[in-house]
C-alpha positions as CSV (number, residue, x, y, z in Angstrom):
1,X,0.0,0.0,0.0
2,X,1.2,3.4,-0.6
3,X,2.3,5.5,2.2
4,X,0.9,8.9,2.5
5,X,3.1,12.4,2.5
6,X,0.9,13.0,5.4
7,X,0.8,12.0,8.9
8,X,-2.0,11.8,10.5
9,X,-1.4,14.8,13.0
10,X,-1.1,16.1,9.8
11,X,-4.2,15.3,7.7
12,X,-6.7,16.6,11.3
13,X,-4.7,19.8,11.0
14,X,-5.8,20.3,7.7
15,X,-9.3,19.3,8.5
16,X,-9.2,21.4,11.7
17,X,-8.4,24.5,9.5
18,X,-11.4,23.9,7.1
19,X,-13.4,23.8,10.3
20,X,-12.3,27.2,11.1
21,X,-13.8,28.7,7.9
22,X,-11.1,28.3,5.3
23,X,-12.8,27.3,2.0
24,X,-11.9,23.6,0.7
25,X,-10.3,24.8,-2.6
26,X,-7.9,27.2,-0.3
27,X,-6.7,24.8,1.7
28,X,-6.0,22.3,-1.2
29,X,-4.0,24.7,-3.0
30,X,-2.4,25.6,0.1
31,X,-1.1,22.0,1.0
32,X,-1.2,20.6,-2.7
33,X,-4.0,18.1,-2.4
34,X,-7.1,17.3,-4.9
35,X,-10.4,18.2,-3.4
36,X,-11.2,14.4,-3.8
37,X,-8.4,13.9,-1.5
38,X,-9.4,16.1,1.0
39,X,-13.2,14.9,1.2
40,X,-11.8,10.9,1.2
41,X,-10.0,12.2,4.4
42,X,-12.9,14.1,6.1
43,X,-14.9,10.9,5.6
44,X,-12.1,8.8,7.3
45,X,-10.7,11.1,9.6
46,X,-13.5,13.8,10.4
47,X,-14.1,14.4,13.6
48,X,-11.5,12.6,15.7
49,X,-8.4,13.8,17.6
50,X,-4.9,12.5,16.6
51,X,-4.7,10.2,19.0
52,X,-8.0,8.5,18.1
53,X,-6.5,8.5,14.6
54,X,-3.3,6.7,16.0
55,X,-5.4,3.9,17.3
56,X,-7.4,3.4,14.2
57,X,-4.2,3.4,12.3
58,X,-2.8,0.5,14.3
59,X,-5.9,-1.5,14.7
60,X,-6.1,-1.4,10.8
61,X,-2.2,-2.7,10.9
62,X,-3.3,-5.5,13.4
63,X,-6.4,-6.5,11.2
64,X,-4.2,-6.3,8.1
65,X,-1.5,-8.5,9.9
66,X,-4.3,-10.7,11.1
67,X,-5.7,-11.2,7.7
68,X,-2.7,-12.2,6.5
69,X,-2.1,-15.0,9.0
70,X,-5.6,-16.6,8.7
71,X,-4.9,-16.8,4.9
72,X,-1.9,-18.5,5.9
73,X,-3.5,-20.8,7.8
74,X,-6.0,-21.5,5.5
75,X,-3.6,-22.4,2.7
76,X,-2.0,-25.0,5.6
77,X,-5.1,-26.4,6.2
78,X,-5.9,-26.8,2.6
79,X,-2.8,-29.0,2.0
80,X,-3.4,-31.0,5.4
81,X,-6.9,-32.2,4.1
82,X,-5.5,-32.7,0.5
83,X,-2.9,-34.9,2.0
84,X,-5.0,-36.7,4.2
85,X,-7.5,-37.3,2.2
86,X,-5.3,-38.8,-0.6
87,X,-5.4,-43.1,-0.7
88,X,-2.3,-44.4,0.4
């Protein structure tokens, strides 16, 4: 996945300063972002603090990481009952 030139202290600043009354099409000159860019992040990040956006960022690592080992174990699984099921 493609990291972002943003942090996420970052991104609720920019939110935080449309709040305050700056027009959308300032503020995405000002920090070089498509309006599409900015709305996708006030639908993900509207609304919380940065620490509330830390903890979504690493539960959405540990889901990812958790995905990933269920797959795993799948595939394993898959082979075991192949194997087993195979006449001898």
């Amino acid at each position: 996945m493609k990291r972002s030139r943003f942090t996420e202290e970052q991104i609720i600043g920019v939110l935080k300063e449309q709040e305050a009354g700056l027009k959308v099409s300032d503020l995405c000159r000002k920090h070089g972002i498509s309006d599409a860019t900015f709305y996708k992040w006030k639908t993900r990040y509207g609304g919380l603090e940065v620490s509330e956006a830390k903890r979504l960022k690493a539960l959405e690592d540990e889901n990812g990481r958790l995905k990933r080992l269920l797959a795993d174990a799948m595939l394993d699984n898959a082979a075991l009952k192949e194997i087993v099921g195979k006449k001898w």
